[in-house]
N, C-alpha and C positions, 0 to 999 in steps of 0.2 A: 552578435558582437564577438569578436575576438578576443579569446582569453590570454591573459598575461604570463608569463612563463612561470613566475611563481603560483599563478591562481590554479596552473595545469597542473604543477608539482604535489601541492596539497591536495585538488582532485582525485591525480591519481592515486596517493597516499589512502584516501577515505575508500576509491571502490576497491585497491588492494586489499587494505583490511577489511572491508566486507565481506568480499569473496571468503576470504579466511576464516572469519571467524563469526559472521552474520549475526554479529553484533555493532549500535552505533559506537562510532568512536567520538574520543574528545580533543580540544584543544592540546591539550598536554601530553595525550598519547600520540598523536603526531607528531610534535617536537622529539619524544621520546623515542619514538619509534622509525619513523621517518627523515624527520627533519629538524634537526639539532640546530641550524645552523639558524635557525627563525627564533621568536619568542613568541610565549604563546599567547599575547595580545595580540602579534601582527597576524598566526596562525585565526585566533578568534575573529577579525576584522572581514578575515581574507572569508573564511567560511561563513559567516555571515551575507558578506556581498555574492556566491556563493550562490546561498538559497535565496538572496532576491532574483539572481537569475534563474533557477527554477533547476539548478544540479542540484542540489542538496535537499533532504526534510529534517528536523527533529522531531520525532517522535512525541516527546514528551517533553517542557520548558527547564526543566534540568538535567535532559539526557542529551548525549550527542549526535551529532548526523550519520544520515546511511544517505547513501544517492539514487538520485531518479532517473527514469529509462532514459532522460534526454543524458545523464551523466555516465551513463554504462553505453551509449550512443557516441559518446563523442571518445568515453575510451578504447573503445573496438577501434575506432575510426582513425586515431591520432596519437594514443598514449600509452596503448596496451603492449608492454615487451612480448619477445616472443621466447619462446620456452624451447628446452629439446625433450625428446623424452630421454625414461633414463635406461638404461637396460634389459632389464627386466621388462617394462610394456613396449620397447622394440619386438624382445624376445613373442610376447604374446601376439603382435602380428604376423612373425616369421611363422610363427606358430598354425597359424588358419591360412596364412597365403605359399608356406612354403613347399605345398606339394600341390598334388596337379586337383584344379577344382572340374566338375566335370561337364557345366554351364555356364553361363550369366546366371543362373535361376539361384544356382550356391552358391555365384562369387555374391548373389546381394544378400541373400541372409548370411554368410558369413560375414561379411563388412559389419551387419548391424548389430551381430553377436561380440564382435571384436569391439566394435565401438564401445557398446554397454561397459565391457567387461574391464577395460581401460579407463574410461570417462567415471565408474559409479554410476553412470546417468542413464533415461530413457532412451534410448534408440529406435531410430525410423530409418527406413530403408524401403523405395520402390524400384520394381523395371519400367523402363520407360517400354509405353505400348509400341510391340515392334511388328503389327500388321504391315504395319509400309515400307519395312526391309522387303531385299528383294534377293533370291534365291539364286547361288551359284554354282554350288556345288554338292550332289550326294552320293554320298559310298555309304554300301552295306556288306556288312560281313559278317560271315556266317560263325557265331560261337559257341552256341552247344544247336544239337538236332535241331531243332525247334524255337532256337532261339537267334533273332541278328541284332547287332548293333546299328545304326542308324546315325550315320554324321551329315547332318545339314548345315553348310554352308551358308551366311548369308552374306551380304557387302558392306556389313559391320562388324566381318571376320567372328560374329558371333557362333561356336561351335555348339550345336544342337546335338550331347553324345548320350543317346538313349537307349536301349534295348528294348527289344515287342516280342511277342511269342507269334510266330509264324503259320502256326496250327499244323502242320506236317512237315515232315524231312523233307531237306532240300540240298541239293552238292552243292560246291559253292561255285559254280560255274554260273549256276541260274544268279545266286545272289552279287555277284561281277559283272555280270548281265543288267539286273532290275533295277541296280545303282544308275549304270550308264542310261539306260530308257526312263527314268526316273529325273537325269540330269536333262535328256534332253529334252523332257517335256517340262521342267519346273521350270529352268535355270530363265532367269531374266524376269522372272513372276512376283508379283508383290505376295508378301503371306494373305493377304485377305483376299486376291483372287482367288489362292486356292481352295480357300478353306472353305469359300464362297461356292463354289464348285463351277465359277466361271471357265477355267483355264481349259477344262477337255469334258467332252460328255460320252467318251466313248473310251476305254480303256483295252489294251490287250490280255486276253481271260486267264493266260497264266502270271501275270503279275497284279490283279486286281485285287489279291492278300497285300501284296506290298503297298501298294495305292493306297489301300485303305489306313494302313497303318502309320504313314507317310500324314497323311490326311488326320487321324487323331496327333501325331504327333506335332504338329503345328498347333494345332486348337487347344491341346494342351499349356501352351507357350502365350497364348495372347491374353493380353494382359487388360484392367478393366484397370478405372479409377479405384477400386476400392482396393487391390491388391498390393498392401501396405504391410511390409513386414514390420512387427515390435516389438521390440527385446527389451525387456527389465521392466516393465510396468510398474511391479510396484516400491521400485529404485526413488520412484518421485516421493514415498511416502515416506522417504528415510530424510526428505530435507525440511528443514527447520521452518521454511517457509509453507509448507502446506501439513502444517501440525491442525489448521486448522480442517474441520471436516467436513464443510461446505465448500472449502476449495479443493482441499481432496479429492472429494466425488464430481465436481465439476473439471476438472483434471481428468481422472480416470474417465468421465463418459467420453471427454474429448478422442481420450487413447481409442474407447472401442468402439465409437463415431467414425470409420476412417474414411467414409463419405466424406464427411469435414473435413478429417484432417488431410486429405491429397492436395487442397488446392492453396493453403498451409504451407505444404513443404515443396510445391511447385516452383523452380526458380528463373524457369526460360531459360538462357544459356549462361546462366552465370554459371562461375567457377565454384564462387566461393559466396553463400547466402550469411546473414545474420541479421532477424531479426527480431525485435523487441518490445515488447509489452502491448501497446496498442495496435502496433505493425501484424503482431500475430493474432490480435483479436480477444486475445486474454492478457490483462495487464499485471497479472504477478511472472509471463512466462517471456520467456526465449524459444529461438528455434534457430540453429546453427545447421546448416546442410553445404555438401561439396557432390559435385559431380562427378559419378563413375564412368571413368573412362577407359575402352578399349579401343587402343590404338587412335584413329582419330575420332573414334564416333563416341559421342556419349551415352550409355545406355541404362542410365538412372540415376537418381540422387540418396544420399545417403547423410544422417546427422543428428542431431541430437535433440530434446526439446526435454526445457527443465524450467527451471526459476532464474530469472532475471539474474540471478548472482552466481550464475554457472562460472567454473575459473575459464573463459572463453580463450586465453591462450592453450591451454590445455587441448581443448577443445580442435583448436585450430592446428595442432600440432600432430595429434591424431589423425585425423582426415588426410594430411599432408600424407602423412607416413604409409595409409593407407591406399592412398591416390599412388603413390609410388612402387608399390608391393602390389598393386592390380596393372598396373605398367609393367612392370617387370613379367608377371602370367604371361600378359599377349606376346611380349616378347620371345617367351618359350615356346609357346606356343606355337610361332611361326620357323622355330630351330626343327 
């Protein structure tokens, strides 16, 4: 059933002040607070009809309402304003994204650290498994004796920029060389060909160091369900809703579960994830995730997971910021 514009207005009034101050509110403090322009009979009638719908509870027969996941569901949905940030947590994303990252593998744990650190909140952050990128391009360069850098190319413009140790001196004529023999045998190769050892069974003997190392350094890179970066752990134990300590620790094993929690923050190609209480499988929690994306490809999700009463524009406002500041990378990237 369709809510009425005032029944939306007091709504949102109740999970505003939740969010805030995660405590229930009353009739009077909405008037007061909110909605001046009501009395707080019509405010009482409205909240009542309310909780016959199943937005609201009272806690207790003379305390006020806090709202249910269907009412923090319909305000994500239809009623939530949207926030900017303010300077200062721009400042802390220019902060991790404003100099050169030097994979996917950092932009994801930076995103999750940023997140935390802006949000107060837990942060979750995967790469998406990139076995079935396909290989375009590698240069190697030579920067101390014994030591080359390694840039793999893949067709998700993902830069693979690693250093190996070489085990002996080499000019860099050879390592100009063992890029170009290196491109023409990978390039058009899925990463699990190679690493599979399907692509060649025969190697030329003086680049068969290189090979190999080529070869660790993909397998390095591939990614398993459980490979869940999580920033702030125990950020969930600072909110008011998990004072309790059965939810606590049923909380925390979630975190270090991350078997469980991959399929959780899995969102298929959405942009932009939210969701809540029964949806995530634990009914005090949320889980807010945005897809990280370079250039057109996407290559992880990244977000938050806390209590139902997370300030989700916040939330949503971060991600943005972030989704926009990992845009900008690939963009340099390709100057």
């Amino acid at each position: 059933m369709a809510l009425s514009g005032r029944k939306e207005r007091i709504l949102k009034a109740v999970v505003d002040s939740y969010i805030e101050s995660c405590e229930p509110i009353s009739s009077s403090e909405i008037r007061e607070k909110y909605l001046p322009e009501l009395s707080s009979a019509t405010i009482r009638n409205e909240l009542a009809s309310l909780e016959d719908m199943g937005y609201l509870v009272q806690p207790h027969v003379s305390s006020g309402r806090v709202p249910t996941a269907d009412a923090y569901r319909l305000y994500v949905d239809k009623l939530m304003p949207r926030r900017k940030l303010t300077r200062s947590e721009i400042g802390v994303v220019k902060k991790y994204f404003g100099r050169k990252l030097k994979d996917i593998d950092e932009v994801v744990k930076s995103t999750a650290k940023v997140i935390s650190e802006i949000t107060n909140l837990t942060s979750v952050a995967y790469m998406d498994d990139i076995r079935d990128d396909v290989i375009t391009n590698i240069k190697i360069v030579k920067i101390m004796p014994t030591v080359a850098l390694f840039i793999i190319v893949t067709d998700h413009s993902i830069i693979k920029d690693t250093t190996a140790n070489v085990a002996e001196e080499l000019d860099d004529v050879y390592f100009d060389d063992a890029g170009k023999f290196a491109t023409s045998l990978f390039a058009g190769k899925r990463i699990s060909e190679i690493t599979s050892g399907k692509v060649v069974s025969d190697v030329h003997r003086e680049y068969k160091r290189i090979f190999d190392a080529i070869i660790a350094i993909l397998k390095s890179y591939e990614v398993s369900d459980a490979d869940i970066t999580v920033e702030g752990s125990s950020k969930i134990l600072d909110q008011p809703e998990f004072n309790d300590l059965e939810k606590a620790r049923a909380m925390l094993a979630v975190l270090d579960s991350k078997e469980k929690l991959y399929p959780v923050l899995k969102s298929g190609n959405m942009d932009l994830t939210i969701k809540i209480g029964e949806e995530v499988g634990m009914p005090d929690c949320a889980i807010v995730t945005a897809s990280i994306d370079l250039g057109e490809a996407g290559v992880g999700n990244a977000g938050v997971i806390g209590p139902m009463r997370m300030d989700y524009s916040k939330v949503i406002s971060v991600l943005d910021c972030i989704g926009k500041a990992i845009g900008a990378l690939d963009k340099d990237d390709d100057n």
